[in-house]
C-alpha atoms as an extended CHARMM CRD file, in Angstrom:
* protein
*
        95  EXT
         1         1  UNK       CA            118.2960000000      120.2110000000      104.0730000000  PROA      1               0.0000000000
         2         2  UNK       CA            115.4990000000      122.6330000000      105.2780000000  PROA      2               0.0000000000
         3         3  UNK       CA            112.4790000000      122.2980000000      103.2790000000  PROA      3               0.0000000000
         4         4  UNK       CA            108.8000000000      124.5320000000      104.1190000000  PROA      4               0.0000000000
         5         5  UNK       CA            106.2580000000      122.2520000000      105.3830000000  PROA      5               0.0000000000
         6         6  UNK       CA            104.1620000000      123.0170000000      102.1120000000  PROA      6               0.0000000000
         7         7  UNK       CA            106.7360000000      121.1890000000       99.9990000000  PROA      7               0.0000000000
         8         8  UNK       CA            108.0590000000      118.5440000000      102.4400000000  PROA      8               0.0000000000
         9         9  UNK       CA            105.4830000000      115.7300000000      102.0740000000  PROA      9               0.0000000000
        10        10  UNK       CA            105.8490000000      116.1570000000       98.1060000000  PROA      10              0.0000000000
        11        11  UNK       CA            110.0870000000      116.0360000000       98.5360000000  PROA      11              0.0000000000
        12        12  UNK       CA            109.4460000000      112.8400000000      100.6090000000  PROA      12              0.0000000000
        13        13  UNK       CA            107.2380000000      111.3150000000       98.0860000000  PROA      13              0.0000000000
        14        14  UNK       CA            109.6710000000      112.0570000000       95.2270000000  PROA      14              0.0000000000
        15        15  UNK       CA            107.7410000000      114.5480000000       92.8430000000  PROA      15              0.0000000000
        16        16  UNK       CA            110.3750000000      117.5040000000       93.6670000000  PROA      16              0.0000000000
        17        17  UNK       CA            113.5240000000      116.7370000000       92.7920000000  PROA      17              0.0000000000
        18        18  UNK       CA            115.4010000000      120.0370000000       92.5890000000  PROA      18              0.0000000000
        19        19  UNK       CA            116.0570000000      122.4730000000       94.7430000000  PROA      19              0.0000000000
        20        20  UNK       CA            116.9720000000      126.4960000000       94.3980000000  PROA      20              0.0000000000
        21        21  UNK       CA            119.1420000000      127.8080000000       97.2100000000  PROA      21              0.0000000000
        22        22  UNK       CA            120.2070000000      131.8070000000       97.6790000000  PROA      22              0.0000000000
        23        23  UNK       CA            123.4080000000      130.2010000000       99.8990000000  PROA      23              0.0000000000
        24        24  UNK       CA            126.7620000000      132.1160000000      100.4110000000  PROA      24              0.0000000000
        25        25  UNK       CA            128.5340000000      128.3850000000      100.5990000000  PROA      25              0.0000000000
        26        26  UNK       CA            127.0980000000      124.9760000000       99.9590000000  PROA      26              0.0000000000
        27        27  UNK       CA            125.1690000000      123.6380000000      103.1850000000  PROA      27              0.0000000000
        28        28  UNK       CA            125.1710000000      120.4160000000      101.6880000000  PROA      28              0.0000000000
        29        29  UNK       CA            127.1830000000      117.5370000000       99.9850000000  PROA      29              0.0000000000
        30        30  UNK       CA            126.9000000000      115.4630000000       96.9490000000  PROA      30              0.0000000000
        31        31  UNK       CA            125.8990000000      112.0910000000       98.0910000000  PROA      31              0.0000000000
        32        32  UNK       CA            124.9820000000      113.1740000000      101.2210000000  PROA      32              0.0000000000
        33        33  UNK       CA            121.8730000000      112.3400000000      102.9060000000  PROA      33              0.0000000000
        34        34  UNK       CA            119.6790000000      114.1820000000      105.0720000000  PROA      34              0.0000000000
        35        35  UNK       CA            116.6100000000      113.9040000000      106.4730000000  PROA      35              0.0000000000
        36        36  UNK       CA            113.1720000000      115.1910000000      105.4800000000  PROA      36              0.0000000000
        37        37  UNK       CA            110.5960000000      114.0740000000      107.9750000000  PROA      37              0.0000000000
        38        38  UNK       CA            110.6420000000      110.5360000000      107.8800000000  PROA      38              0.0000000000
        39        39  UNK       CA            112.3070000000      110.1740000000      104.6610000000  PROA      39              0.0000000000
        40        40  UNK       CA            115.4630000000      110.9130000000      103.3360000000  PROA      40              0.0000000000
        41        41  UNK       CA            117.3300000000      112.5830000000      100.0510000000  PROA      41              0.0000000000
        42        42  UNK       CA            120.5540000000      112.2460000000       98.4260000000  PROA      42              0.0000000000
        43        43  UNK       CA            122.1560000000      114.7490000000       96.7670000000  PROA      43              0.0000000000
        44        44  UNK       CA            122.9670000000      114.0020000000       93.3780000000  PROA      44              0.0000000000
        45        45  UNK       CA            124.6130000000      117.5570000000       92.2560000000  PROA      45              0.0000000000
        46        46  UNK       CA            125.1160000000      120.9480000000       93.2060000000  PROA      46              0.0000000000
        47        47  UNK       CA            126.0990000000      123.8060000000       91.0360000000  PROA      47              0.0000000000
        48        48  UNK       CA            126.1440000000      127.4930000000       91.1040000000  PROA      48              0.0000000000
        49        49  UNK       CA            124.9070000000      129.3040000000       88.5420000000  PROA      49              0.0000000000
        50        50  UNK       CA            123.0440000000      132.6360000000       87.9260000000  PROA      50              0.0000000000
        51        51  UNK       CA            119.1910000000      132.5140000000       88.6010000000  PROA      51              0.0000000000
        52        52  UNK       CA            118.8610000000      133.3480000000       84.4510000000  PROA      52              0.0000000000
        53        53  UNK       CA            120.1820000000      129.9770000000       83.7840000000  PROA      53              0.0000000000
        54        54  UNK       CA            116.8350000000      128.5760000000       85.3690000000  PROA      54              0.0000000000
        55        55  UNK       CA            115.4130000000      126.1530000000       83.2450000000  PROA      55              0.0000000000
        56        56  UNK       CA            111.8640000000      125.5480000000       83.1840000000  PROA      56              0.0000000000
        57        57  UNK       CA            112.1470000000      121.6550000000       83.8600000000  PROA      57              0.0000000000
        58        58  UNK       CA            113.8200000000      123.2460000000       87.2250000000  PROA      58              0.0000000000
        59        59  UNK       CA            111.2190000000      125.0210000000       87.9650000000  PROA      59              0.0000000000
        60        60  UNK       CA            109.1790000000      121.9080000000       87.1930000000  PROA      60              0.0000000000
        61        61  UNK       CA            111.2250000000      119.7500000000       89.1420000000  PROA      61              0.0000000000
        62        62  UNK       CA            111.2970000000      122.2930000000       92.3700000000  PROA      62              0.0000000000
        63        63  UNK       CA            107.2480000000      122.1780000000       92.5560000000  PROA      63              0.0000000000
        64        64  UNK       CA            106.7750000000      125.6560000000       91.8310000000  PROA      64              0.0000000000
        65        65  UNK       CA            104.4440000000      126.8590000000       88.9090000000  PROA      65              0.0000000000
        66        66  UNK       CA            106.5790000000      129.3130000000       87.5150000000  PROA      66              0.0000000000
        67        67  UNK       CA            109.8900000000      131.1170000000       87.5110000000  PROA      67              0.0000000000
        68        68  UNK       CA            108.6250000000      134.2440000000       89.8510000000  PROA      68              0.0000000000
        69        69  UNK       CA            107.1950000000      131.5620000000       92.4830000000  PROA      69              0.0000000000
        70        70  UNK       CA            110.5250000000      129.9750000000       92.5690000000  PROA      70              0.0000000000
        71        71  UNK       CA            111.8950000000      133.0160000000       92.9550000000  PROA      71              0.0000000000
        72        72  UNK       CA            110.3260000000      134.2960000000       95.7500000000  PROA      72              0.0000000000
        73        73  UNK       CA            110.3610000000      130.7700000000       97.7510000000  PROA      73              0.0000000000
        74        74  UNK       CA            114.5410000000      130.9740000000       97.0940000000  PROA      74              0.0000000000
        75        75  UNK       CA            114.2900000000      135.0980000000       97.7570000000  PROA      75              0.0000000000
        76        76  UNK       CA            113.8000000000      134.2000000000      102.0120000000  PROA      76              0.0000000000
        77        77  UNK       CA            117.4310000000      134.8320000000      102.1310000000  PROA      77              0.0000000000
        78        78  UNK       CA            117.2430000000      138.1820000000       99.9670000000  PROA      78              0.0000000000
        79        79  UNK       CA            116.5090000000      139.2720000000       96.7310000000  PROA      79              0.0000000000
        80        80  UNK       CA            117.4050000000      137.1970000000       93.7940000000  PROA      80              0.0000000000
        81        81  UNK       CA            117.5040000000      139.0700000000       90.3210000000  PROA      81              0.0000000000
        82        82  UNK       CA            118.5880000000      137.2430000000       87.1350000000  PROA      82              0.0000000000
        83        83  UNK       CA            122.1170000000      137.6850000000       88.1150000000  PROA      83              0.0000000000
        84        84  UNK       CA            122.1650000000      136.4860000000       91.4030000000  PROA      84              0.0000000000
        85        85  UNK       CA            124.2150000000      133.4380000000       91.8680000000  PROA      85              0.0000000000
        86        86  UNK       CA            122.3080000000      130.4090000000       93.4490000000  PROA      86              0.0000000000
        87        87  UNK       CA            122.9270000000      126.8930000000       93.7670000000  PROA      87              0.0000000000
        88        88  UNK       CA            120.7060000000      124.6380000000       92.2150000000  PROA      88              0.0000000000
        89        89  UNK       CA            120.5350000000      121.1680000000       94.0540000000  PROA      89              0.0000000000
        90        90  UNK       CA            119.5010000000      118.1350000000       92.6360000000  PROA      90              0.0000000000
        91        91  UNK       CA            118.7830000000      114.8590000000       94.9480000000  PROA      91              0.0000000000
        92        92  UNK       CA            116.3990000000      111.5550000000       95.1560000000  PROA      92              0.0000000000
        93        93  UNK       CA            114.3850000000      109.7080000000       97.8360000000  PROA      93              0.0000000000
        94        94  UNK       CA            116.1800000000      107.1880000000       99.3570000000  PROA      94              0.0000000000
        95        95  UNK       CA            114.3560000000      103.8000000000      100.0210000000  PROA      95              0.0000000000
């Protein structure tokens, strides 16, 4: 799983936990791992909902300091209004 290089070193050290995705089908796999620089994450869950259903512990949890940041970070792959379906991945650092 892709990550910008202004959140990677914070996903490897385990302070973002959750991650929004504007995907047409899942690119990854619960309890699959993949790399992120030198570390690595497991996917815990995936789900697909509508970006509305957003909480703010997700946007906590992704690193982002609001909703609208979040949104634009997931938007690289188009627009994402409140309806737009995206999935919302949650994973850990594997030791």
């Amino acid at each position: 799983m892709e990550f910008s290089s202004a959140l990677r070193s914070e996903v490897a050290a385990g302070g973002i936990t959750v991650s929004i995705r504007l995907w047409r089908t899942p690119k990854v796999r619960v309890g699959g791992r993949y790399a992120v620089g030198a570390a690595q994450i497991e996917i815990d869950d995936i789900e697909l909902l509508p970006f509305s259903a957003i909480t703010s512990e997700d946007v906590r949890h992704s690193g982002e300091a609001d909703r609208e940041k979040l949104r634009r970070r997931a938007a690289h792959a188009g627009p994402i209004t409140e309806d737009t379906l995206v999935y919302r991945v949650e994973f850990h650092v594997v030791t």
